[in-house]
N, CA and C of each residue as an Amber inpcrd file, in Angstrom:
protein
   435
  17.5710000  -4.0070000  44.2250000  18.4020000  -3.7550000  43.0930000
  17.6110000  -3.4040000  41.8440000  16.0760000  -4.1490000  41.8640000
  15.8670000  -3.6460000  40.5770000  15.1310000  -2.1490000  40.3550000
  15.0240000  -1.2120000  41.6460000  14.9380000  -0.2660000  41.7690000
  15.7020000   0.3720000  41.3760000  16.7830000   0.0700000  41.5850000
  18.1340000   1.0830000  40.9110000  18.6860000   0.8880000  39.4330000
  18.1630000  -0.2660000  38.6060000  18.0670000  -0.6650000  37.3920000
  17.5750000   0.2190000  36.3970000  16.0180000   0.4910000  37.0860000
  15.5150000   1.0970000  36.0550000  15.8260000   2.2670000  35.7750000
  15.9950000   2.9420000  36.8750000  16.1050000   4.2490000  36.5720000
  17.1700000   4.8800000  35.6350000  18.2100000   3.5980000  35.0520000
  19.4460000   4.2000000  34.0330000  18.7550000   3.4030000  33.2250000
  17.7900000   2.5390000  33.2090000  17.0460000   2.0680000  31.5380000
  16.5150000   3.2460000  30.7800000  15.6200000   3.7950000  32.0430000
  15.1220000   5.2750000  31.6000000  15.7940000   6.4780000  31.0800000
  17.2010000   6.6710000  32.0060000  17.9810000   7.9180000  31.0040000
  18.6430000   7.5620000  30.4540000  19.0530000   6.2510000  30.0840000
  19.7280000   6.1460000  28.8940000  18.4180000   6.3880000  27.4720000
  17.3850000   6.0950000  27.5040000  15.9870000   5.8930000  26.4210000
  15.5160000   7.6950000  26.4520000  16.1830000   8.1540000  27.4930000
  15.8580000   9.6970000  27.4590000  16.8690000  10.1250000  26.3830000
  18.3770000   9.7630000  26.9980000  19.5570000  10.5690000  26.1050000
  18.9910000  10.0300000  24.5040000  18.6950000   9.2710000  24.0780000
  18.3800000   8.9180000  22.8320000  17.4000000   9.7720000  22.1060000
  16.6410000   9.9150000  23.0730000  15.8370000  10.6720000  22.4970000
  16.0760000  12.5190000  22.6250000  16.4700000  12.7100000  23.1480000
  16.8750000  13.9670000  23.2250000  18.0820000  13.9140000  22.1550000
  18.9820000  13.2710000  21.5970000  19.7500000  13.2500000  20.4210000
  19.0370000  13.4350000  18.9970000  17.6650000  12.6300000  18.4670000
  16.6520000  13.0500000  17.8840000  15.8840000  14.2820000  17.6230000
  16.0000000  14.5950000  18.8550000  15.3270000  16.7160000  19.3700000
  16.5660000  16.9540000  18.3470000  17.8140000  16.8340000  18.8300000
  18.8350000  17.8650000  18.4540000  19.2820000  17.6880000  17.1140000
  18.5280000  16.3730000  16.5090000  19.0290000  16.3840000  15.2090000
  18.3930000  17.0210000  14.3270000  16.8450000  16.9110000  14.8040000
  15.8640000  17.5380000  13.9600000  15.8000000  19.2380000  14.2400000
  16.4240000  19.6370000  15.0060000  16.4030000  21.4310000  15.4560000
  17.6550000  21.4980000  14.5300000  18.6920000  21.0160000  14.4000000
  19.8840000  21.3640000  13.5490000  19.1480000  21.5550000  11.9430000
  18.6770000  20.1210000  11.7640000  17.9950000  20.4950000  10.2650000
  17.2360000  21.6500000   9.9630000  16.1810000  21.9090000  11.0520000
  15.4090000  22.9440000  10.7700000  15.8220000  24.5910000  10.9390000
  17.3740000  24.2170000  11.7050000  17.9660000  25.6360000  11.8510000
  19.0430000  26.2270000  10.3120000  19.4910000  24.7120000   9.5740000
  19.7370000  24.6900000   8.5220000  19.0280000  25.2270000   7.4420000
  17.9990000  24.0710000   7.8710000  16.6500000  24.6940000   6.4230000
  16.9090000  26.3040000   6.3260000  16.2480000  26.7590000   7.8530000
  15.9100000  28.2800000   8.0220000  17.0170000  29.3640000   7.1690000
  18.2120000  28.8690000   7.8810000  19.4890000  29.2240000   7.0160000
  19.5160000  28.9260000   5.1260000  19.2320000  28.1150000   5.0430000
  19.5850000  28.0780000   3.2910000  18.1820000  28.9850000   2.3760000
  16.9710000  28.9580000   3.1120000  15.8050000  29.4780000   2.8350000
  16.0580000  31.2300000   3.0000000  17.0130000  31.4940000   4.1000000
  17.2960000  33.3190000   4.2770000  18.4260000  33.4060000   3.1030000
  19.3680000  32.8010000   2.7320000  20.4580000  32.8010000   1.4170000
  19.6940000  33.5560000   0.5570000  18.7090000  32.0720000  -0.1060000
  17.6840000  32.3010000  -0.9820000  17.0020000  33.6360000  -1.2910000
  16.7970000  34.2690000  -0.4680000  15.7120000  35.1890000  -0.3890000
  16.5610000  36.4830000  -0.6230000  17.8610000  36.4400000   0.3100000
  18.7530000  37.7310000  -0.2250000  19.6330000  37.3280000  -1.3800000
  19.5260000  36.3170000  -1.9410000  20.4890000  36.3340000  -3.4500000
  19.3830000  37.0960000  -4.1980000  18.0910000  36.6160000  -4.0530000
  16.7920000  37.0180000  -5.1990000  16.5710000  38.2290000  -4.6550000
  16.4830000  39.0860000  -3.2740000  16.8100000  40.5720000  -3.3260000
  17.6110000  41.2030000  -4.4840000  18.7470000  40.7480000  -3.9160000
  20.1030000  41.7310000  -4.5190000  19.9160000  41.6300000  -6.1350000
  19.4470000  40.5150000  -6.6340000  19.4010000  40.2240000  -8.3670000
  18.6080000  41.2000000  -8.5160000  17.0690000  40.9790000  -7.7630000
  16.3670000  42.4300000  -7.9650000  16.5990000  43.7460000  -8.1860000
  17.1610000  44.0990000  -7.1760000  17.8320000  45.4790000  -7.1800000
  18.7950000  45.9770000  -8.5830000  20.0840000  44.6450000  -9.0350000
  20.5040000  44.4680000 -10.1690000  19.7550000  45.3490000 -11.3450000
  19.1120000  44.0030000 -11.1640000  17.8110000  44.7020000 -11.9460000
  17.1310000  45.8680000 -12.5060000  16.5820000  46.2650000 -11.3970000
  16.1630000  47.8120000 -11.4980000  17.3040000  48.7120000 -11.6890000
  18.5440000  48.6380000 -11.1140000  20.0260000  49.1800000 -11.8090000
  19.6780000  49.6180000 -13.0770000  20.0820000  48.2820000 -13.3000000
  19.9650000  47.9300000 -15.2030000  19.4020000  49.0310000 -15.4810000
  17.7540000  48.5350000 -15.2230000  16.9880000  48.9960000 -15.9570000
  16.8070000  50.6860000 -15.9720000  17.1040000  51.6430000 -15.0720000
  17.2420000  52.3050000 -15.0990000  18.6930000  53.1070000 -15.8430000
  19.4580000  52.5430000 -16.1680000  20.5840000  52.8290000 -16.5360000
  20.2450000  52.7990000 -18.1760000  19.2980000  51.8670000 -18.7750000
  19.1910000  51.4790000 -19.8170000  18.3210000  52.3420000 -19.8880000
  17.2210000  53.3660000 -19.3050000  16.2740000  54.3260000 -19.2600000
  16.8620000  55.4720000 -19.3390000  18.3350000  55.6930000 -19.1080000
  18.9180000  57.0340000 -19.1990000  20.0410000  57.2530000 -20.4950000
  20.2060000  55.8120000 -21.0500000  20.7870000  55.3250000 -22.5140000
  19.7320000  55.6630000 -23.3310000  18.6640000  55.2910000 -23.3630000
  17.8010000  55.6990000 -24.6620000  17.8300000  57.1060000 -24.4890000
  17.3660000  57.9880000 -23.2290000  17.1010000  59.6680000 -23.0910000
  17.9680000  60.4470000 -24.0930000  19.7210000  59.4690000 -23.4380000
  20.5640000  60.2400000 -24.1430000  20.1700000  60.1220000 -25.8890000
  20.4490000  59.3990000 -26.4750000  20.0150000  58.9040000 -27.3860000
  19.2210000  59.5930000 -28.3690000  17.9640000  59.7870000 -27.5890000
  16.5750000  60.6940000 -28.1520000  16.7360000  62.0880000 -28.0070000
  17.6640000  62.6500000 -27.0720000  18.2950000  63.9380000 -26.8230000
  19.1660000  64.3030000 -28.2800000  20.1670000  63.1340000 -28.5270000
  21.1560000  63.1620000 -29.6930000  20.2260000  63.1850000 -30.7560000
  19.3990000  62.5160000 -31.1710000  18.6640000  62.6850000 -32.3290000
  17.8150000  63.7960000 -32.5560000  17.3640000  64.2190000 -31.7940000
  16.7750000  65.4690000 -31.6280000  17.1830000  66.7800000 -31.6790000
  18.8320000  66.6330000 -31.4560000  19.4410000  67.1440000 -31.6060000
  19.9530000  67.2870000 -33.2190000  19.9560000  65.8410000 -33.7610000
  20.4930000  66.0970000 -35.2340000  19.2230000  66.4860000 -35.7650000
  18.1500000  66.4830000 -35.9310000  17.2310000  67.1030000 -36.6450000
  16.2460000  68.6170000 -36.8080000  16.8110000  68.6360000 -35.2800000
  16.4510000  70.1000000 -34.8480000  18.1460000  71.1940000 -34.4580000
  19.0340000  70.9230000 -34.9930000  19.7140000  71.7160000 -34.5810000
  19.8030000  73.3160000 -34.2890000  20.3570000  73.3720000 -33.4360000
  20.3850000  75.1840000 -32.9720000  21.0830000  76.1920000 -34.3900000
  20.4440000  76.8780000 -34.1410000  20.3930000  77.7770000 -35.1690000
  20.5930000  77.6090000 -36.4900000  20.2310000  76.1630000 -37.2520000
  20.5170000  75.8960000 -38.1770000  18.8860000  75.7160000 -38.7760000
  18.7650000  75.1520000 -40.0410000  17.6840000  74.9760000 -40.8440000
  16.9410000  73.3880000 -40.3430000  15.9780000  73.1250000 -39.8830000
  15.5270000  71.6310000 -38.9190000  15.9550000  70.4540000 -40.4860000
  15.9860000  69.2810000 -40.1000000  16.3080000  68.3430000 -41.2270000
  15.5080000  67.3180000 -40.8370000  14.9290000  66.6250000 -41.8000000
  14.1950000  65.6100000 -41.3710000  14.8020000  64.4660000 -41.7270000
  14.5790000  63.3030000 -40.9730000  15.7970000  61.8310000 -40.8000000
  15.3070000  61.1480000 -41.6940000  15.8920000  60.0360000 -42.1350000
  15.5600000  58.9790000 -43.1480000  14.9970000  58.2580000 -42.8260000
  13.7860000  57.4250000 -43.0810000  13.4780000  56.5950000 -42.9900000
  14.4280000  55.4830000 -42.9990000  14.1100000  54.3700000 -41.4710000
  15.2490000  53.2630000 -41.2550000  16.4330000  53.4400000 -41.3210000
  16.7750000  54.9540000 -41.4200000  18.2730000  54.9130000 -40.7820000
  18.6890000  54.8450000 -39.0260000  19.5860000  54.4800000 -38.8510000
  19.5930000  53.8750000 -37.3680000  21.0070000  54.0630000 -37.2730000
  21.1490000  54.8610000 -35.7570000  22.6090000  55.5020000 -35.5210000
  22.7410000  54.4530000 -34.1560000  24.0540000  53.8480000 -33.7670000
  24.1540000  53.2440000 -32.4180000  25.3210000  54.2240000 -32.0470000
  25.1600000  54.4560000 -31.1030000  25.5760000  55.1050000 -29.9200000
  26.3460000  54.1780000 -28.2990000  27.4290000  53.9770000 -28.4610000
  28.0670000  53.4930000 -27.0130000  28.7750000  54.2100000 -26.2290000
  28.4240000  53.7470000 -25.0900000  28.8700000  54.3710000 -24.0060000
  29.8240000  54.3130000 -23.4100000  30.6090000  53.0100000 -24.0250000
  31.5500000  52.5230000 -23.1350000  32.9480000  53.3200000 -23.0150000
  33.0130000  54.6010000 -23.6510000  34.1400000  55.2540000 -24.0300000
  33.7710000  56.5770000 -22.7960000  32.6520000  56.5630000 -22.4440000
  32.2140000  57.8660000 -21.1340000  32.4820000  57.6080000 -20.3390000
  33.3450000  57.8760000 -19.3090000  33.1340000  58.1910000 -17.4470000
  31.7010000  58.1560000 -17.0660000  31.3430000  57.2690000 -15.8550000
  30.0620000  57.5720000 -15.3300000  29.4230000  56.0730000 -15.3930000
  28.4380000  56.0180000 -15.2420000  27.4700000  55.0880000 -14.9760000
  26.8200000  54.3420000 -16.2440000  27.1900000  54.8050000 -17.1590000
  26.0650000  54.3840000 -18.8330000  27.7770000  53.5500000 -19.9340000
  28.6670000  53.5930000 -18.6530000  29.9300000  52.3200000 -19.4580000
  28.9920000  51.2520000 -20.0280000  28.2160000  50.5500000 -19.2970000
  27.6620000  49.1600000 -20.1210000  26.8280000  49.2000000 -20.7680000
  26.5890000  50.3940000 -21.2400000  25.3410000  50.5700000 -21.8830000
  25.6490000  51.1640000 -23.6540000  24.3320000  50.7610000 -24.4370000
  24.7050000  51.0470000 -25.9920000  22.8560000  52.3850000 -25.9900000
  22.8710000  52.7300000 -27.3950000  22.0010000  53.5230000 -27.4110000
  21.4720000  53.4740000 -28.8560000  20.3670000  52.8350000 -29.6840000
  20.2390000  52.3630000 -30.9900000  19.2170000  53.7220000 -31.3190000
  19.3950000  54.6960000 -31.8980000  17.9790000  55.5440000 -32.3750000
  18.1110000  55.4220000 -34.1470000  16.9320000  55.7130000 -34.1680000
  16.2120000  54.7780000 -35.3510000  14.9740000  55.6970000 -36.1890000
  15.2290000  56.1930000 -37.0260000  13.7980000  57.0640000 -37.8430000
  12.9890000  56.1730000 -38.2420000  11.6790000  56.2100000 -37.0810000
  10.4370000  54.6530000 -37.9350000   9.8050000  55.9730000 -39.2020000
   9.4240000  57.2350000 -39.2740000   8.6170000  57.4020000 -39.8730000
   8.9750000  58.9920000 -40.2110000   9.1000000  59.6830000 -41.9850000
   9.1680000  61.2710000 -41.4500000   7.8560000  61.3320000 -42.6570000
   7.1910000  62.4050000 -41.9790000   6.4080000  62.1970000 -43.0870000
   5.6230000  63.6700000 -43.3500000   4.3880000  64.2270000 -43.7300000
   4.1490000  65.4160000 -43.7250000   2.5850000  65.5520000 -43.8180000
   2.3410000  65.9020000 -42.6860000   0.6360000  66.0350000 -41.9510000
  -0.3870000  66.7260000 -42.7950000  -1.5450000  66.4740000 -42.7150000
  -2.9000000  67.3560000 -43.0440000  -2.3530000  69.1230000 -43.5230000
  -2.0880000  69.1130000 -42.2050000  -1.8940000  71.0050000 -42.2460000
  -0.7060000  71.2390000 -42.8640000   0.4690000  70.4130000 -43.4040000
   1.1830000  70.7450000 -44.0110000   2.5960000  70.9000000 -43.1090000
   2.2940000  70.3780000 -41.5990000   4.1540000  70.6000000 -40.6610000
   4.4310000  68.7660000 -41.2390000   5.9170000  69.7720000 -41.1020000
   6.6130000  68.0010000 -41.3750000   6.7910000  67.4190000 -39.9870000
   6.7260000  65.8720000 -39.7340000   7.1430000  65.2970000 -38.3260000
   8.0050000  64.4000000 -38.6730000   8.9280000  64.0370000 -38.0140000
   9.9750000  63.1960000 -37.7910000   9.0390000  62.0510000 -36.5100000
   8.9870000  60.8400000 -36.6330000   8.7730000  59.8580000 -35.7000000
  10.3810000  59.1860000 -35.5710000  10.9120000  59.2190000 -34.0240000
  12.2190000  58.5220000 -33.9120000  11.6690000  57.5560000 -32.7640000
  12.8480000  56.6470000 -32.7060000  12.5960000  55.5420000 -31.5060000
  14.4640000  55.5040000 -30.7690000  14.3560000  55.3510000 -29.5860000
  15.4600000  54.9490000 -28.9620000  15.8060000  53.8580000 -28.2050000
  16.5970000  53.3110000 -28.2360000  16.3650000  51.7680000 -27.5550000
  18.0730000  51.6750000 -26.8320000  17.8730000  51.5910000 -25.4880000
  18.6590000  51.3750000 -24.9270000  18.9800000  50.1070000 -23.9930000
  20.2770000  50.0090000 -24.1860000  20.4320000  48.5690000 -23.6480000
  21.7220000  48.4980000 -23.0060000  21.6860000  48.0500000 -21.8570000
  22.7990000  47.9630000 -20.7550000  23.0230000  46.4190000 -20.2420000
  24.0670000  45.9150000 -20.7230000  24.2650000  44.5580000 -20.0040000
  25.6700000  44.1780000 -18.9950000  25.2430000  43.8210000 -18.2670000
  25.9500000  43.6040000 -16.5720000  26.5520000  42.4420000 -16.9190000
  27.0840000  41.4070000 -17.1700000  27.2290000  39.9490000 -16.8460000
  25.9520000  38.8760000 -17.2790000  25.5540000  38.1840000 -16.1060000
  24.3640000  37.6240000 -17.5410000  23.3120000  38.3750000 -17.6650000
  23.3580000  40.1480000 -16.5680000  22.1010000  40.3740000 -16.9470000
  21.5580000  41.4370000 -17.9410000  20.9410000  41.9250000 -18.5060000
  20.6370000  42.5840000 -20.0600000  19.0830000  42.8540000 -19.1160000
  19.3330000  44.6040000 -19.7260000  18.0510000  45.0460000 -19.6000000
  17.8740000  46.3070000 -20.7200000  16.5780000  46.5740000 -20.9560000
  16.4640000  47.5180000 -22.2680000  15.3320000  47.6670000 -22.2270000
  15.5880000  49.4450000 -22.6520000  13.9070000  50.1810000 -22.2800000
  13.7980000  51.2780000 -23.6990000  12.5150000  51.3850000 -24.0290000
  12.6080000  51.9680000 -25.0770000  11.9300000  53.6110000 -25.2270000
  11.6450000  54.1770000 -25.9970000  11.3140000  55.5040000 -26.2920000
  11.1110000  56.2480000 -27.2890000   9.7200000  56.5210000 -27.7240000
   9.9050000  56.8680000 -28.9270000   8.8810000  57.9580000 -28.8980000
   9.0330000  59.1770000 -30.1030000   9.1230000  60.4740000 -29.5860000
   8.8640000  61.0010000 -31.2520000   7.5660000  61.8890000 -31.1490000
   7.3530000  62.6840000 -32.6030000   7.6430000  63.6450000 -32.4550000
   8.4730000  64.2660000 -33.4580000   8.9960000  65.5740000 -33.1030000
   8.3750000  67.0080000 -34.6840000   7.8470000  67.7110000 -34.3290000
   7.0650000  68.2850000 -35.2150000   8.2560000  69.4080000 -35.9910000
   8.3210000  69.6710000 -37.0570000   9.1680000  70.6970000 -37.7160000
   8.8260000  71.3510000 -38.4420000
């Protein structure tokens, strides 16, 4: 009889332990799981990101295009900008991709060189914000007259 004893002392001390295996493979299949979440939430924010930031790179263009435009106009006489005057520009009234975005251009400097050309120094600063995220790229551009 005590031949036949042991042998259910033994798989019962097996099943126990094989419950241990399976608790610790669940955790670590968990871990694995909350650690892959992780990694594609901080992708996708990334990408966000570079969105933004590119969106906020095509807000200032416009921007520096518009100002460039007011000082060099077509077929008119060139004008040079004021010092610290600063035009904002939004987007949110356009169709397209630059809705969240604003466009600040700004005369840092006009002034009149050695040789006698006048230059306009402008800056553009664009800024696009998503929800909590805000990105803004800048540009600034001498324009000779």
């Amino acid at each position: 009889m005590r031949t036949f004893l042991m042998p259910n002392k033994m798989s019962s001390r097996q099943q126990g332990s094989a419950l241990i295996v399976m608790v610790f493979a669940i955790v670590v299949f968990f871990s694995l799981a909350a650690i892959l979440i992780n990694i594609n939430s901080r992708s996708q924010q990334s990408v966000s990101y570079e969105m933004l930031g590119t969106k906020a790179l095509w807000a200032a263009r416009s921007g520096m295009e518009h100002a460039i435009q007011k000082v060099l106009p077509i077929n008119q006489p060139a004008m040079l900008c004021t010092n610290g005057s600063t035009t904002v520009i939004d987007f949110s009234d356009v169709s397209g991709n630059l809705q969240q975005c604003t466009a600040s251009i700004s005369c840092v400097s006009s002034f009149v060189s050695n040789d006698g050309m006048q230059h306009a120094e402008m800056q553009s600063s664009g800024t696009c914000v998503a929800g909590d995220f805000r990105a803004q790229r800048i540009i600034k551009v001498e324009v000779k007259i």
